[in-house]
C-alpha positions in Angstrom: -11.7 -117.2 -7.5 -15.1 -118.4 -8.1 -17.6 -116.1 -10.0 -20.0 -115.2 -6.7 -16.6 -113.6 -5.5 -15.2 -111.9 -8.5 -18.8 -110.1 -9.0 -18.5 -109.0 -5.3 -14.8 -107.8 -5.7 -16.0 -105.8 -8.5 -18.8 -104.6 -6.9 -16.4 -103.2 -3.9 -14.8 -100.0 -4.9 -10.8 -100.3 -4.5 -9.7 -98.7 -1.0 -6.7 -95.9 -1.3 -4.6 -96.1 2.2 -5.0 -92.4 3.5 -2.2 -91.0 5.7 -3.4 -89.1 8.8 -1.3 -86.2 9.4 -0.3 -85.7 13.1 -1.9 -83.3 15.0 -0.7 -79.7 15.0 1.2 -79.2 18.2 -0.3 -76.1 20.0 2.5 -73.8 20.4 3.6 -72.7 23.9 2.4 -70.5 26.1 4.7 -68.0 25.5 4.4 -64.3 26.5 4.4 -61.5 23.9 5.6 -58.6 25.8 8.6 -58.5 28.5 9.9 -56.1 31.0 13.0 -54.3 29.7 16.4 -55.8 30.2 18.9 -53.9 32.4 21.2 -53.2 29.4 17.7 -51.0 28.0 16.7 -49.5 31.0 20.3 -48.3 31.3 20.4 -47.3 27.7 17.0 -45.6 27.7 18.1 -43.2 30.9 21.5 -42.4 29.1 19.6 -41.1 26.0 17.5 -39.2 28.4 19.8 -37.5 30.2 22.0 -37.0 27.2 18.8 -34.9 25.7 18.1 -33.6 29.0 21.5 -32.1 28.8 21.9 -30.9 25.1 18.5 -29.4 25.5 19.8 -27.1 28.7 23.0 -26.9 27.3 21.4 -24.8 24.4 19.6 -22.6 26.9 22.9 -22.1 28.7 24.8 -20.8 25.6 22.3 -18.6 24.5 22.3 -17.4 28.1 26.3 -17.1 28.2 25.8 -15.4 24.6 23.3 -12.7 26.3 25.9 -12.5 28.8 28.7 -12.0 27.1 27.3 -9.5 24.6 26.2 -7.5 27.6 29.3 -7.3 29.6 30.9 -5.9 26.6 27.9 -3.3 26.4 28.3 -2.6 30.3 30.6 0.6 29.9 28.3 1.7 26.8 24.7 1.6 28.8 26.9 3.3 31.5 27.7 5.9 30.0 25.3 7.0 27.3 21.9 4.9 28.8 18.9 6.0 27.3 20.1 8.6 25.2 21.8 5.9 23.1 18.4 5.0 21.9 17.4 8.1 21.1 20.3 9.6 19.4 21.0 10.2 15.6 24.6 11.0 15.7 26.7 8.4 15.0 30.4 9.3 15.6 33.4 7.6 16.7 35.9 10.4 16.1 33.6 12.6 19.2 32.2 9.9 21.0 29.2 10.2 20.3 26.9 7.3 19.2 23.1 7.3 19.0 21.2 3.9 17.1 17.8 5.5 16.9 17.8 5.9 12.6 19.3 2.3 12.7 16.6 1.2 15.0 13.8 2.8 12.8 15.5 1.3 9.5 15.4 -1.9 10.9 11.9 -2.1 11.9 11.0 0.0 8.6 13.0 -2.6 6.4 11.9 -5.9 7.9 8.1 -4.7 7.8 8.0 -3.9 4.5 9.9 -6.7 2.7 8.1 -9.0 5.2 4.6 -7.4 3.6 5.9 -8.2 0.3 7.1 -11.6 0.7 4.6 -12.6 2.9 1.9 -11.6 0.2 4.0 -13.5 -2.7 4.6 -16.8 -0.6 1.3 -17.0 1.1 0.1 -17.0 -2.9 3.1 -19.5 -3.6 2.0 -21.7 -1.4 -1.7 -21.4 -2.3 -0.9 -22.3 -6.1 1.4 -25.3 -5.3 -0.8 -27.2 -2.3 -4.2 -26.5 -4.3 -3.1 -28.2 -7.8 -3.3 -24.8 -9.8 -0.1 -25.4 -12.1 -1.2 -29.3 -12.2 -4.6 -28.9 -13.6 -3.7 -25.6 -16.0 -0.8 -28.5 -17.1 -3.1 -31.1 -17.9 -5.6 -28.6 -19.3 -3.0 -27.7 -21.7 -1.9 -31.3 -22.9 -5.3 -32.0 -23.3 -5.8 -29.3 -26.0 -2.5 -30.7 -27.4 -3.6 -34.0 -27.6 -0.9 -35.6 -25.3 -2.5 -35.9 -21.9 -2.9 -39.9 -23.7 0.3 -40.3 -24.6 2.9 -42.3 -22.5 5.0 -40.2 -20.4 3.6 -36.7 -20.8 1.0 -37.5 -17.8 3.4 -37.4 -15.3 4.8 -34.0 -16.9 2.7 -31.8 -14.3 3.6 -33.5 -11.5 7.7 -33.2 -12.2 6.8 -29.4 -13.4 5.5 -28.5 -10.2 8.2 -30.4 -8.0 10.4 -28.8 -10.3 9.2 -24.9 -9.2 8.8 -26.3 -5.4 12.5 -27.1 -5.0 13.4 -23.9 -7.5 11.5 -21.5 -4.6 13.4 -23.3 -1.9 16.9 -23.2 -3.4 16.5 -19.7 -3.1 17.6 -19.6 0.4 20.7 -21.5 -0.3 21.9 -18.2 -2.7 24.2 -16.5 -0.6 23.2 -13.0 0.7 26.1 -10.9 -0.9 25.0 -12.6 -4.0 21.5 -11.0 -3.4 23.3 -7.7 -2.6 25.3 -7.8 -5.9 22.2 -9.1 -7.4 19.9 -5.5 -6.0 22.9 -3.6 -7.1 22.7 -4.1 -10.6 19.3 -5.5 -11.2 17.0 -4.4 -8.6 18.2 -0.7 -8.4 18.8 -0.1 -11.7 15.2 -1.6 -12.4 12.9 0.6 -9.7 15.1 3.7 -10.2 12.6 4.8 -13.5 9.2 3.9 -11.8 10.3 5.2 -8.4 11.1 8.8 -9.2 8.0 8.7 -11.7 6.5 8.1 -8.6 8.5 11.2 -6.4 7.3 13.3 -9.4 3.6 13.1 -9.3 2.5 11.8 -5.8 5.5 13.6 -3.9 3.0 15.0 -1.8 2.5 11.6 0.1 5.2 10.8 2.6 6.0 7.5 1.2 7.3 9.1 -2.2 8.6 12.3 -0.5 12.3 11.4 -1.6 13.4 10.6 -4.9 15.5 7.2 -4.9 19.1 8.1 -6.8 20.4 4.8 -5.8 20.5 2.3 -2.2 17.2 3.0 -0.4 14.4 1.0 1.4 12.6 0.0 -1.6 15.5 -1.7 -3.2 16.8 -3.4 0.1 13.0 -4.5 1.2 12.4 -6.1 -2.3 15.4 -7.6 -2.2 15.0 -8.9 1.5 11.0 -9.9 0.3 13.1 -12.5 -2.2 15.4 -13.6 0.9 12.3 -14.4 3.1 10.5 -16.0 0.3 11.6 -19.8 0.5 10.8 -19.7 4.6 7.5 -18.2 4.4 6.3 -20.4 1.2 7.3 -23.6 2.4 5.8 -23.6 5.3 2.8 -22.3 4.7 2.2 -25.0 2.0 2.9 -27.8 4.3 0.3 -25.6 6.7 -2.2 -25.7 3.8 -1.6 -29.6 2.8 -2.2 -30.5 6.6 -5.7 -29.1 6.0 -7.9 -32.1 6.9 -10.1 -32.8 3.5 -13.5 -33.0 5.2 -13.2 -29.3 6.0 -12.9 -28.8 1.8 -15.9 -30.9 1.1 -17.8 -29.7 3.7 -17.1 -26.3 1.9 -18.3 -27.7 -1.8 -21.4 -29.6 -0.3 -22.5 -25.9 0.8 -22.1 -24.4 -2.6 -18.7 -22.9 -1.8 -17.1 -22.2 -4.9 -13.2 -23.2 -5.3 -12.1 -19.7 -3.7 -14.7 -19.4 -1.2 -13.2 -22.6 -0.2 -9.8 -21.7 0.1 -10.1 -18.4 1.4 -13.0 -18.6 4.0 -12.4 -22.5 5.2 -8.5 -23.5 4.0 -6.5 -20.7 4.5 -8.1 -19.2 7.9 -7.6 -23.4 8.8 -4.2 -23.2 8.4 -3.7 -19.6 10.1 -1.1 -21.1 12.7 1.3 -22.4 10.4 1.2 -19.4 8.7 1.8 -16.9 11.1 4.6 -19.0 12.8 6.0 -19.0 8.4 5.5 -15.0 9.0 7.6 -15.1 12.5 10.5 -16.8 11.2 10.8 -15.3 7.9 10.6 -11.7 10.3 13.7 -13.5 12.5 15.3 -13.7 9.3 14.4 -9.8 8.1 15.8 -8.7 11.2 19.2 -10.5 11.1 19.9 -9.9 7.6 23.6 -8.2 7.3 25.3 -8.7 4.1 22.2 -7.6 1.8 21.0 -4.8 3.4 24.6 -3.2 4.0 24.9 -2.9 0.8 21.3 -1.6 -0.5 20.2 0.5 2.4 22.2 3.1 1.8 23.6 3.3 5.1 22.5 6.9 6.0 21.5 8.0 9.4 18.7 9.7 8.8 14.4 8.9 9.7 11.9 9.4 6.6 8.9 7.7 5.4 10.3 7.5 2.2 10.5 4.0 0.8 13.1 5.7 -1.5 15.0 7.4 1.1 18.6 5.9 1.8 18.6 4.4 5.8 20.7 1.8 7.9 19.7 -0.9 10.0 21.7 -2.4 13.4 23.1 -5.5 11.1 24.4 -3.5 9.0 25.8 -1.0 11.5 27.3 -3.8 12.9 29.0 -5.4 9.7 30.4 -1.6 8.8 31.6 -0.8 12.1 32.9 -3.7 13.4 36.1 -3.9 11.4 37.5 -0.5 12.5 36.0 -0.4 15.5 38.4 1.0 18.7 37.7 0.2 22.5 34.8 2.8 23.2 32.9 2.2 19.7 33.0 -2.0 20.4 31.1 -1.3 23.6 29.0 0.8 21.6 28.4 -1.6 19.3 28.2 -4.5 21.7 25.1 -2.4 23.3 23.6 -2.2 19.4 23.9 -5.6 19.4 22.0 -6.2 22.3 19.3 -4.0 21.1 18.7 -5.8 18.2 18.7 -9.4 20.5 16.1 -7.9 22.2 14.2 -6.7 19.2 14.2 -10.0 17.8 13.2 -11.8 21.3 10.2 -9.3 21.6 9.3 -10.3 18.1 9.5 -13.7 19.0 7.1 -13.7 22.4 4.4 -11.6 20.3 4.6 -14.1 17.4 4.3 -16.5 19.6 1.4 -15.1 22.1 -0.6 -14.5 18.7 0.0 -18.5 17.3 -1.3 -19.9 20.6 -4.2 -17.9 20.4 -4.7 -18.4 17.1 -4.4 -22.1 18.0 -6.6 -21.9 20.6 -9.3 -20.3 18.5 -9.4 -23.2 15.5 -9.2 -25.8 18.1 -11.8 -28.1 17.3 -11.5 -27.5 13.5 -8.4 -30.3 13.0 
């Protein structure tokens, strides 16, 4: 190669072979949605009607339930009627049977342990969803010097899920357990402030009686623990649901932490309380086991929380066992009193959730 072209080879940089890729093919024009096969339109009417069904099929048994209950009543509400409501005899030997003290012990019973827990779960609920235990926790490691530490910052968090699930265990305890429980805790406990109590304000009717053993107090308390899981639960999950704009809205007015949660959280979450309130009552009012053996099972109407009393579950549950053909009807007809009793509860807990609904719409 003369030098003319070796200067001009040099001078032309050296020329790397490229490889075109092909051209990405566009993919086809496929659709992205598809009317339903027959095997799913079939499958999707089966499930349908199979909750169509279930759904009136537990309407028809509590229907055939009502029924059943009062066809067994029939020859009662025949023969004794109204007077069965008002009566405060109960006795098998004479035929004579009145449910008005067991009527009044019910109501009596339910309110008051229903107060109670309802005051103790609300305040549950308010101290678990608002981070009280959490930020006293971390408070306290702080002080100690361990909130730096690995593995004591998660401490609060396991401390509090720890009480949560203890509270809600508590309605897996069985109800004679609780009754045992009242027996020789609960009684023996009240007995000492309860007639100090009869002994300087017997003049009021509520401490008219002096409590020697099973009364109200004991069984309501008792029944307050019972309702306690129900009515703090749900009224937690009520107060979490809370939407968080509401809260700082609240602090960017100057609302102080329980101005907050008292005038904006709580009154926010108002449904899902009451309906919490409305099932832990359906549960008062059913109670058997617990109340049979606290109550005192005593015919008799007083204010006294420390009177003895009975209720129609536990009329029921003592009854029952020796029960011949004209006292089952007459407890077949107690037991439809107290169906009714809990379905009126029911309808009026409801009527006051939708309102209440209705009001804070608009709020959420």
């Amino acid at each position: 190669m003369s030098p003319p072209e070796q200067s001009g080879a040099a001078a032309r940089p050296n020329r790397i072979a490229v490889t075109t890729p092909p051209a990405a093919t566009e993919p086809r024009d496929e659709p992205i949605s598809r009317p339903p096969s027959t095997m799913e339109v079939w499958a999707d009417r089966a499930f349908r009607a199979s909750t169509l069904v279930i759904a009136w099929a537990v309407v028809g048994l509590v229907l055939y339930v009502v029924w059943d209950i009062g066809s067994a009543a029939g020859p009662a509400i025949r023969d004794y009627g109204g007077a069965f409501l008002t009566g405060t005899t109960w006795d098998a030997n004479r035929n004579e049977f009145g449910i008005r003290p067991a009527i009044v012990g019910t109501v009596y019973t339910s309110f008051l342990g229903l107060a109670i827990g309802s005051a103790f779960g609300l305040a549950i609920a308010i101290f678990l969803s608002e981070g009280f235990l959490a930020s006293g926790l971390d408070g306290a490691l702080k002080v100690l010097g361990l909130a730096d530490r690995p593995g004591w910052a998660s401490v609060p968090g396991w401390i509090e899920d720890l009480l949560k699930t203890t509270v809600e265990l508590l309605a897996a305890v069985p109800s004679v357990v609780y009754g045992l429980w009242g027996i020789f805790v609960v009684i023996p406990l009240v007995r000492g402030p309860a007639n100090w109590l009869h002994d300087h304000l017997g003049w009021l009717p509520f401490f008219g009686t002096p409590l020697s053993g099973p009364g109200i107090l004991p069984a309501s308390l008792v029944l307050a623990i019972m309702v306690l899981p129900t009515i703090s639960a749900i009224s937690r999950d009520a107060l979490v649901e809370v939407p968080p704009k509401l809260r700082e809205a609240a602090f960017g007015l100057g609302a102080t932490r329980w101005e907050a949660i008292l005038a904006v959280i709580v009154p926010t979450a108002s449904t899902g309380i009451l309906g919490a309130i409305i099932l832990g009552f359906g549960r008062a009012l059913g109670e058997t086991m617990a109340l049979a053996m606290l109550a005192g099972n005593a015919n008799v109407i007083s204010w006294s929380m420390f009177s003895p009393a009975n209720t129609l579950a536990a009329l029921l549950a003592n009854h029952f066992p020796e029960a011949g053909t004209v006292e089952v009807g007459a407890l077949m007809y107690a037991a439809l009193v107290l169906l009714a009793i809990t379905l009126l509860v029911n309808i009026v807990g409801t009527t006051i959730v939708q309102r209440a609904d209705a009001a804070l719409k608009g709020l959420r």
